[in-house]
Every structure is written in structure tokens, then in C-alpha cells.
C-alpha positions as CSV (number, residue, x, y, z in Angstrom):
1,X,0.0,0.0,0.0
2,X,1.3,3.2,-1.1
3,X,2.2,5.8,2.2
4,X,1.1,9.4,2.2
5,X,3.6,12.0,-0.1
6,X,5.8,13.4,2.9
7,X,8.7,15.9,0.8
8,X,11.1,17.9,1.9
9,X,10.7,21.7,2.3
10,X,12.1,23.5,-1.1
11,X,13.0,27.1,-1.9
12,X,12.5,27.3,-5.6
13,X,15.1,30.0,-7.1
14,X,15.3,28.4,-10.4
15,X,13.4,29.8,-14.3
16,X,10.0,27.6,-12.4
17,X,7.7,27.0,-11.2
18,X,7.9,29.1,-8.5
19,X,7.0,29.0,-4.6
20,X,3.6,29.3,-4.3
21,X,1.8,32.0,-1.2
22,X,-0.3,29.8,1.5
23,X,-3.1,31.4,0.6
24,X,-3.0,30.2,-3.7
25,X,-2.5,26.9,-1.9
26,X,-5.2,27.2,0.6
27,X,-7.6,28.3,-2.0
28,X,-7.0,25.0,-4.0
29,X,-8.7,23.2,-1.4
30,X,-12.7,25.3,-1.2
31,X,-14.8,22.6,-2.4
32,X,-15.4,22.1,-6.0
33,X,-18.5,23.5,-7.6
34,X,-19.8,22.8,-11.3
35,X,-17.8,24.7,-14.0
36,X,-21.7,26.3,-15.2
37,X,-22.8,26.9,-11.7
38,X,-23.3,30.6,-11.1
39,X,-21.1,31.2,-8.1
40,X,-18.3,29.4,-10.7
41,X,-19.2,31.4,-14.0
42,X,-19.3,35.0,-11.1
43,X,-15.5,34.0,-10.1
44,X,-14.6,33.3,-14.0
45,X,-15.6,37.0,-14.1
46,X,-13.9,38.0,-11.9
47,X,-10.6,36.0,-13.1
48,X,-11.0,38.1,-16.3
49,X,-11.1,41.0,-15.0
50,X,-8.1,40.4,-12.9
51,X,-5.9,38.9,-16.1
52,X,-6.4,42.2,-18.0
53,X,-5.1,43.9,-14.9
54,X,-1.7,42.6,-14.7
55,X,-1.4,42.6,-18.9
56,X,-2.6,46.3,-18.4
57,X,-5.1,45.8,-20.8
58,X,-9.2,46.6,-21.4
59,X,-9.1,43.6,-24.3
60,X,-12.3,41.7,-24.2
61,X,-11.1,38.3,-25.5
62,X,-9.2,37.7,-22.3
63,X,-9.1,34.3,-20.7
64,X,-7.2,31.5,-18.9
65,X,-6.0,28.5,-21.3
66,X,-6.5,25.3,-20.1
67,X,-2.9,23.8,-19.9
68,X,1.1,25.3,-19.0
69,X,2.4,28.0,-21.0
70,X,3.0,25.9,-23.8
71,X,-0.8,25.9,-24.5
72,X,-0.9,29.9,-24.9
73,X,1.9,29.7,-27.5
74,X,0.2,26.9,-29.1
75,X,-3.6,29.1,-28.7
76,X,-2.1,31.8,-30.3
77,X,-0.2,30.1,-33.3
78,X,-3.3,27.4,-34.1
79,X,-5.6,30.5,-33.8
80,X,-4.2,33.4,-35.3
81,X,-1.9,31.4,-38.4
82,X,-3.0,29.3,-41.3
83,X,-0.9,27.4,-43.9
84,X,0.9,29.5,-46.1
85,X,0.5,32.9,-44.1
86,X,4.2,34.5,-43.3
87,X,5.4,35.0,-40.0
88,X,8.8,36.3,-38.3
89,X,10.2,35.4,-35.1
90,X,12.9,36.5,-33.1
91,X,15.1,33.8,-31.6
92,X,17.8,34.3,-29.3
93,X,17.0,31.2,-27.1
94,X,14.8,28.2,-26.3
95,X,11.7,29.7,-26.8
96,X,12.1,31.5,-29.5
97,X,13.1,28.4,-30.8
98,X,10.1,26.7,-29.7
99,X,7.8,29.4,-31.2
100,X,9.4,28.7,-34.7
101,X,8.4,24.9,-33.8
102,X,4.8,25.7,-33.2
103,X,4.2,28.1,-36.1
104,X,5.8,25.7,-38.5
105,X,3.0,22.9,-37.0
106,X,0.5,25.7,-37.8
107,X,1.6,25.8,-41.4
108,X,3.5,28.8,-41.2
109,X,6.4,29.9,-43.4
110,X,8.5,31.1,-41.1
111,X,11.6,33.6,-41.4
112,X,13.8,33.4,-38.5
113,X,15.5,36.9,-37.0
114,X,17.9,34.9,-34.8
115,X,20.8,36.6,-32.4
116,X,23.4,35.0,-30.0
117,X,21.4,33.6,-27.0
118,X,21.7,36.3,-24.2
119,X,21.4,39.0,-26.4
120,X,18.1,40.8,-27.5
121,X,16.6,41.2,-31.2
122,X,17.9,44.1,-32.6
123,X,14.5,46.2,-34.3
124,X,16.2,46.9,-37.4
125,X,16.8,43.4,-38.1
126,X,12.9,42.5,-38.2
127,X,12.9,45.6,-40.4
128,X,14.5,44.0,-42.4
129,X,13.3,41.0,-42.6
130,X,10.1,42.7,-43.1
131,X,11.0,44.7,-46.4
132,X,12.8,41.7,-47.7
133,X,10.0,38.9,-47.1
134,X,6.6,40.6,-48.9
135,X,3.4,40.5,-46.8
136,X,3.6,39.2,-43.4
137,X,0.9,38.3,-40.8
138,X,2.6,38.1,-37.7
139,X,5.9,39.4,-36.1
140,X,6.4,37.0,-33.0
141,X,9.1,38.0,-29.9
142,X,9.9,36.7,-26.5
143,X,9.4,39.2,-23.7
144,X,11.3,37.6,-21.7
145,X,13.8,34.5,-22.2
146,X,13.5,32.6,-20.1
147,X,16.6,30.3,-21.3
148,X,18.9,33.8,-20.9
149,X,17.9,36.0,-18.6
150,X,17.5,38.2,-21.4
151,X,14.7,41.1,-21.5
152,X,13.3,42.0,-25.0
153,X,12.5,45.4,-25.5
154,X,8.8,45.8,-27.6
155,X,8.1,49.1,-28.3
156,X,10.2,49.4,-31.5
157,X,8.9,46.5,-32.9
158,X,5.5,47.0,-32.2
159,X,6.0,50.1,-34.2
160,X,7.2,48.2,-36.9
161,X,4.4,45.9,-36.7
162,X,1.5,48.6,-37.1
163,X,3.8,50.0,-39.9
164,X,3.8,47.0,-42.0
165,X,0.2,45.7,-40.8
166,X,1.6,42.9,-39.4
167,X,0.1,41.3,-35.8
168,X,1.9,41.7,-33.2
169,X,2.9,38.4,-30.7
170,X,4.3,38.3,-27.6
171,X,5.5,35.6,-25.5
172,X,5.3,37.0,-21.6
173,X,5.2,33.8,-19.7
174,X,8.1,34.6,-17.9
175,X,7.2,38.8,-17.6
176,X,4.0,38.2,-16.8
177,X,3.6,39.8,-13.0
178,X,7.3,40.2,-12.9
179,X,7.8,43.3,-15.1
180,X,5.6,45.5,-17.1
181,X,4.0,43.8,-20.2
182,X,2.1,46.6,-20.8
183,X,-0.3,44.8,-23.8
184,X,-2.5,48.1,-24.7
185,X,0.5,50.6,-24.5
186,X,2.7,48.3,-26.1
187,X,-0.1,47.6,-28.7
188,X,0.3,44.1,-28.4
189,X,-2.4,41.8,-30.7
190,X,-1.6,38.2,-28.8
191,X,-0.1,37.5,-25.9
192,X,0.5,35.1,-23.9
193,X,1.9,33.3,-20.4
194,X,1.5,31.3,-17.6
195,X,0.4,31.0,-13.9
196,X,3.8,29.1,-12.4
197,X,5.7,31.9,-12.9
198,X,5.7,36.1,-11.5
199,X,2.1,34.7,-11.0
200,X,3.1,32.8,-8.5
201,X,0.4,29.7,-8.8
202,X,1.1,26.4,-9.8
203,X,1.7,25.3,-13.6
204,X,-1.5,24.5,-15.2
205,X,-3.1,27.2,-16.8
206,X,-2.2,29.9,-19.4
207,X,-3.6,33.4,-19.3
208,X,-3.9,34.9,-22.6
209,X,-5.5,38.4,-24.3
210,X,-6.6,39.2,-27.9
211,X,-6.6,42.7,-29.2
212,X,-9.7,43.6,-31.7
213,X,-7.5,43.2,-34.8
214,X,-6.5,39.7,-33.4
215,X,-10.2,38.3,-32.8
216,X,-11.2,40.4,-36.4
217,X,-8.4,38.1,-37.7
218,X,-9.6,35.3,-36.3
219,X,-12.9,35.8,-37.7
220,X,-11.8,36.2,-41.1
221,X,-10.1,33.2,-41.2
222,X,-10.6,31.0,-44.1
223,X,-9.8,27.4,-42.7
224,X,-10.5,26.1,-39.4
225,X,-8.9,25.9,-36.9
226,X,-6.7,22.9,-36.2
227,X,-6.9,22.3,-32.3
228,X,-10.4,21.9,-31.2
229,X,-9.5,21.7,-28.0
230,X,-7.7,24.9,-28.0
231,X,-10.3,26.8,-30.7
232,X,-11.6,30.1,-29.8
233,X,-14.1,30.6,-31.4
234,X,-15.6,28.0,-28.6
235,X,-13.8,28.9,-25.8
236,X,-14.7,32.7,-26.1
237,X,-18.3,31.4,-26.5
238,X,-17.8,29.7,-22.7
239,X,-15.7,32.4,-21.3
240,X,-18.5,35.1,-22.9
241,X,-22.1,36.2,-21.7
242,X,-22.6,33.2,-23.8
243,X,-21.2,30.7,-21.7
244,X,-22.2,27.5,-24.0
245,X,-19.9,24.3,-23.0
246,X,-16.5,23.4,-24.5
247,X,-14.6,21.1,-21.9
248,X,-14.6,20.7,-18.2
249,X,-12.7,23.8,-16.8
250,X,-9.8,23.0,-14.0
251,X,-11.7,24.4,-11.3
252,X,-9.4,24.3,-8.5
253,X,-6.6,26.1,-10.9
254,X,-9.2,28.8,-11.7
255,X,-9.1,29.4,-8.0
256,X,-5.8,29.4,-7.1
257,X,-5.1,31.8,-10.3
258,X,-8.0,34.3,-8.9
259,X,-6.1,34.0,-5.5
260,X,-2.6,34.6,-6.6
261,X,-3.6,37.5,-9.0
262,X,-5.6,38.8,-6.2
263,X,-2.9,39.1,-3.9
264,X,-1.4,40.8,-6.7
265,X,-4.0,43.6,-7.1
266,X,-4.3,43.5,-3.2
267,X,0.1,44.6,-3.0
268,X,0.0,46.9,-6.2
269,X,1.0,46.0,-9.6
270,X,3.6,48.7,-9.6
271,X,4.6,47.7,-5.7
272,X,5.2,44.1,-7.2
273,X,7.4,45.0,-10.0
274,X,9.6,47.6,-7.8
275,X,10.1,44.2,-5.5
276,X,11.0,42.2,-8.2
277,X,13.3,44.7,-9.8
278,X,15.0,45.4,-6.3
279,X,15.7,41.4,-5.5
280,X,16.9,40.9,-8.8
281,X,19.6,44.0,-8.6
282,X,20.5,43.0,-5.3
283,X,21.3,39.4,-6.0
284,X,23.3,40.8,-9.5
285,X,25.1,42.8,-7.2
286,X,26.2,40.3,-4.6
287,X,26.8,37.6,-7.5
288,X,29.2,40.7,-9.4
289,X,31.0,40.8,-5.6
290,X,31.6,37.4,-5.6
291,X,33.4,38.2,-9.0
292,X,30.9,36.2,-11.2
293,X,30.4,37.3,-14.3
294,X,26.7,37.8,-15.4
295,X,25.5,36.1,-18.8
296,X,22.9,38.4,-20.3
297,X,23.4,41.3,-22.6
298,X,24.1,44.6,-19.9
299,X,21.4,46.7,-19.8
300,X,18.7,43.9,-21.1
301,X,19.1,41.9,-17.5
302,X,15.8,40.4,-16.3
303,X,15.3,41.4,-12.6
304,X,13.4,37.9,-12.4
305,X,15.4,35.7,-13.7
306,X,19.3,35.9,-13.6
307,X,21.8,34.1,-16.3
308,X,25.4,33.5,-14.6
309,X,28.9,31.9,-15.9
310,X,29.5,28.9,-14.4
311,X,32.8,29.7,-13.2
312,X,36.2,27.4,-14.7
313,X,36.7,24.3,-13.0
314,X,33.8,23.7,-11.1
315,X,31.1,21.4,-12.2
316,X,27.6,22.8,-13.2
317,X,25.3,19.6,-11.6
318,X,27.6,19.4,-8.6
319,X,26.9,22.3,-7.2
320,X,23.0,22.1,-7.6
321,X,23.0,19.3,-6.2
322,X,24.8,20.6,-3.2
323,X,22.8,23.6,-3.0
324,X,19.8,21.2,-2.8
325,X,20.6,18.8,-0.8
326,X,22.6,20.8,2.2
327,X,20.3,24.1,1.5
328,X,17.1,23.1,0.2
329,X,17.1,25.4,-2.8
330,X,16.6,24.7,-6.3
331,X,18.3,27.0,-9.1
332,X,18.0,26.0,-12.8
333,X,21.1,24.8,-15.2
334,X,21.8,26.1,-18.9
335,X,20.1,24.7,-21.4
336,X,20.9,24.5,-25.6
337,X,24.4,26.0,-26.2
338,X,24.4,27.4,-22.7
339,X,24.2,24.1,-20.8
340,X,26.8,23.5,-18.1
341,X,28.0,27.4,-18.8
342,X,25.4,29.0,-16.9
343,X,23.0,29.1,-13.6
344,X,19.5,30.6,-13.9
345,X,18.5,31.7,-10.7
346,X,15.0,33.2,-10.1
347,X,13.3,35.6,-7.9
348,X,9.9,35.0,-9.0
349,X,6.4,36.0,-7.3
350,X,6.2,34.6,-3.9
351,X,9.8,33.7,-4.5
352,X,10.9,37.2,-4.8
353,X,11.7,38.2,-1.2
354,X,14.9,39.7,0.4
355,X,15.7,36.7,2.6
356,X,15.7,34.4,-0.1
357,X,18.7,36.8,-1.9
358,X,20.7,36.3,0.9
359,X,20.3,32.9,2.0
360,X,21.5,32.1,-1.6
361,X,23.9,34.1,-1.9
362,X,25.2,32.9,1.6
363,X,24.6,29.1,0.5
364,X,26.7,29.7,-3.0
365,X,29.6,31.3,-1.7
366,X,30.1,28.4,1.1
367,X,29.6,26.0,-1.6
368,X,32.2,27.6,-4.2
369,X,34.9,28.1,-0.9
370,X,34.8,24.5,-0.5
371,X,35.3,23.6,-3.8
372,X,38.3,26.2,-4.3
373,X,36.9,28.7,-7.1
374,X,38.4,31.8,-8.2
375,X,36.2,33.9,-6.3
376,X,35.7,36.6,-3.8
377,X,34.6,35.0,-0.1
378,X,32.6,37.5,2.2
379,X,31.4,40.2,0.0
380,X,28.3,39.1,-1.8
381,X,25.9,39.1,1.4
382,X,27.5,42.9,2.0
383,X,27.1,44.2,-1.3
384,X,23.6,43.1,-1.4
385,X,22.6,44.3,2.1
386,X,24.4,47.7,0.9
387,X,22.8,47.5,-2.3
388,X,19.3,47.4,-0.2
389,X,20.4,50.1,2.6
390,X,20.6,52.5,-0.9
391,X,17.5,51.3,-2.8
């Protein structure tokens, strides 16, 4: 007979998920009521309403995917694309990657705009990709990579976008309650993330929001669409004043997402981003101190989610493994051309908090003593507690 899960207590400081508030958690256990029941559809509304708020948007066609983030990408691509339509993507890591993968399944003729991983897109490269490539639908981008650390700016090539009447996409899985996505300002047509993240809930669900051009674009299409699960035109019809039924929502997800995008509202959108922004620059600066060297492109540095060198001689999987086992904290290793060269280390949602900064910092520098790197023992902790005494 199988014994009750018992597991050991975590602090998850890696690219996700995240560690999740007591109350998200707490919330997953009200009792289940029917995904039509009125109390249900009344906190669907609510959910809604609470999405646009941290996309900073007023777009109607906003809703939670059923599924990780991986559904949003695919809702977006299965939705928006049809065979034979153009579409460019920027790809300067793993999910850019995986967008090209998706859009390709979608029928897509894609152009890649690709740059070294750690690096952002440079605008006047989808310029030119857009004079040299004829009509295109869509211009798809990464908000933030979460295989680099790397944060992609989206004005410009929203700009460039509108210019060539082109749809804008935006991958913000990893942005997402973190840092401003800023969908209506950044006049953003699909976008799209996930609750594990800044959210701060577990994996399961996918928020996502359609500008008018997107759902006009939609409803011009001229095949259908190829996921039924993931189609739209239904789901709109369920999440709507219509409310006819697709598929048995996740209920107990729906609540934990209210709850963690609640709290949320409840600290301040802006509050929430200054604390992620200050954790981040703190632990940068103590990790600088130590006399690592940082991976992403200065002055495109996610505050959320920090790329470091793995410094010479010392062995990437050994030292998560210590920082696990001994410390009970989870970072994230490289991944593509970047594995066993760099840490990702996040400061994500509930995950963002001052103590957690410090007890990782504290936790790495014992570990790298011991092991005899090339680096600087008692000034990381310092530099970060100065680094907070002046911010």
C-alpha cells in the first residue's frame, strides 16, 4: 500500500515553477463547484477582470487557457496562423526556438531573425526581414527569455508591426507579474503566459489576451482551426455572456489563479514590480561581488530571472545538487548551447523576497569556498545588504 507523499521543504530559485503564497494553496482546497454553476461562472468574471489587470489591458477576448504555457503559444499560433500565411520570429534562445516549432506545425512559413542567446533582437533586423520577405501576418518576440535571462524590448517592434500591418505576438510567460507587459501601451495583438511563474500559482493554466484586430483576424479566417481543444471561437463562446460548454474547466486552478492574481491587485502592480526589480539588482550585485560574471546582454538583465557563468573548474550539476541537498534550494542549469556554462536563478512572485537573496547568496559562496573557485569569499551578502540600505 502506497504511504502518504511526505517531501522535503524547497525554496524554488530556479526559471519555475515558483514558490507558491499559502493562501493560492489554501484556496485550492474550497470545495469544487460545477464549471456552469453561477457562483463558478461569477468568479470566471472576476478572473477576467483580474488577467487584464496585470497585462494592463481593457481587451475583451481575455481568458485563462487550459494547460502550461506551452498551451498559450500553441492558442495563439493554431488560432491566429493558417498554412501559407508569413510570420517572423525573433530567436535568441529556447523559446524562440520553440515558437518557430509551433508556427511551422501551424503551417507557417517562417523567417527566423535569430541573435546570440543572451542577447536581444535588434528592431532593425525584423525591419528587415520585413522589407525583404513581402506581406507578413505576424511578427512573434519573447518578452522575456527565459533560457537567458534576457529582457526584450517591444516598443520598437511594435511600431514596426503597425507599420507594415503585421500582428503583433508576444511571449510573456516569464514577464507576466514580474515586469511591465504593458499589452495596450505596447499595442500588443496576442499575448501570452503562464500562472507558475511572476504569477506565482502552480503550472496549469495559461492566461492569454486578444486585441480587436486579433479576434477580427480570427474571424476572417478562411480554414478552421486545427486544435479543437484549443479553438476560440468556442472557448470565447464559454468564457462570454454566452457561456455554451466546451470542456470541463480546471476548477481548483481557476481558484488558485483568482487568489494569486488577487494578492497581486491587493500589494500593487507597480509595488510588485519595484520588488521584483529590487531582489533581482540586489542578487546581480552580490553575484558581481563574488566576481561572477553575469550572462545576459548589460542593460537587457531580467530582474526575475538571472543568467550567470559557471565559473572554470567547477562542475555545473555538482553544485545544484549541493545547494539542494545541504540548503534546500533549487536554481536551474543552462540549457541548448548554454548548458553546463550558466546558472538561472530566479526571484519569482512569492519567490521574490529579500531573505531568499541572501540565503542564496550565503549558501553559494560556502559551496564555491569549499570547492576552491576563483572567487571573492565575504562580500556578496554585503554588497547586497548595501545595495538594499541604498534602494
Amino acid at each position: 500500500m502506497s504511504k502518504e507523499l511526505i517531501l522535503p521543504k524547497r525554496l524554488l530559485m530556479g526559471p519555475g515553477p515558483s514558490d507558491v503564497h499559502p493562501n493560492v494553496l489554501k484556496s485550492m482546497a474550497t470545495p469544487l463547484l460545477g464549471h456552469l454553476d453561477p457562483e463558478f461562472l461569477n468568479i470566471m468574471n472576476e478572473t477576467m477582470d483580474l488577467i487584464r489587470y496585470v497585462f494592463e489591458t481593457d481587451n475583451k477576448l481575455t481568458v485563462a487557457m487550459s494547460g502550461t504555457g506551452s498551451s498559450g503559444m500553441e492558442t495563439v499560433f493554431v488560432n491566429l496562423v493558417e498554412p501559407g500565411d508569413k510570420v517572423i520570429i525573433g530567436v535568441n534562445g529556447l523559446f524562440g526556438q520553440r515558437m518557430v516549432d509551433v508556427a511551422g506545425r501551424a503551417g507557417a512559413e517562417v523567417v527566423q531573425v535569430e541573435a546570440e542567446w543572451g542577447t536581444i533582437i535588434d528592431p532593425k533586423m525584423i525591419e528587415a526581414a520585413l522589407k525583404n520577405n513581402g506581406p507578413v501576418k505576424a511578427i512573434a518576440i519573447v518578452h522575456a527569455e527565459t533560457s537567458t535571462g534576457a529582457q526584450q524590448p517591444l516598443k520598437e517592434i511594435s511600431r514596426l508591426a503597425k507599420e507594415y500591418d503585421a500582428l503583433f505576438f508576444v511571449d510573456a510567460v516569464t514577464s507576466l507579474g514580474g515586469i511591465s507587459v504593458g499589452v495596450d501601451e505596447n499595442e500588443i495583438d496576442a499575448v501570452y503566459s503562464g500562472t507558475q511563474k511572476c504569477i506565482s500559482a502552480p503550472p496549469g493554466l495559461s492566461p492569454v489576451s486578444f486585441s480587436n484586430k486579433a479576434v477580427e483576424a480570427l474571424n476572417a479566417r478562411k480554414t478552421k482551426v486545427q486544435s479543437w481543444y484549443l479553438d476560440l471561437s468556442m472557448i470565447q463562446a464559454y468564457w462570454g455572456k454566452e457561456r455554451f460548454y466546451h470542456h470541463t474547466a480546471p476548477i481548483s486552478m481557476i481558484y488558485s489563479l483568482h487568489e494569486a492574481l488577487r494578492l497581486i491587485k491587493e500589494e500593487g502592480l507597480g509595488t510588485v514590480f519595484e520588488r521584483h526589480e529590487q531582489n533581482g539588482r540586489a542578487l546581480q550585485a552580490g553575484l558581481e561581488a563574488m566576481g561572477l560574471e553575469l550572462a545576459a546582454q548589460e542593460g537587457y538583465r531580467l530582474p526575475m530571472l538571472t543568467s550567470v557563468k559557471i565559473p572554470d573548474n567547477v562542475e555545473d550539476a555538482n553544485v545544484r545538487k549541493m545547494l539542494l541537498q545541504r540548503y534546500g534550494i533549487e536554481i536551474g542549469g543552462g540549457l541548448g548551447p548554454l548548458k553546463g556554462k550558466i546558472w538561472r536563478v530566479g526571484l519569482m512572485g512569492y519567490s521574490s523576497q529579500r531573505i531568499n537573496v541572501m540565503q542564496f547568496l550565503s549558501a553559494l559562496e560556502t559551496i564555491l569556498t569549499e570547492l576552491n573557485a576563483d572567487i571573492n569569499t565575504g562580500k556578496a551578502v554585503r554588497t547586497a545588504e548595501d545595495f538594499y540600505l541604498k534602494n
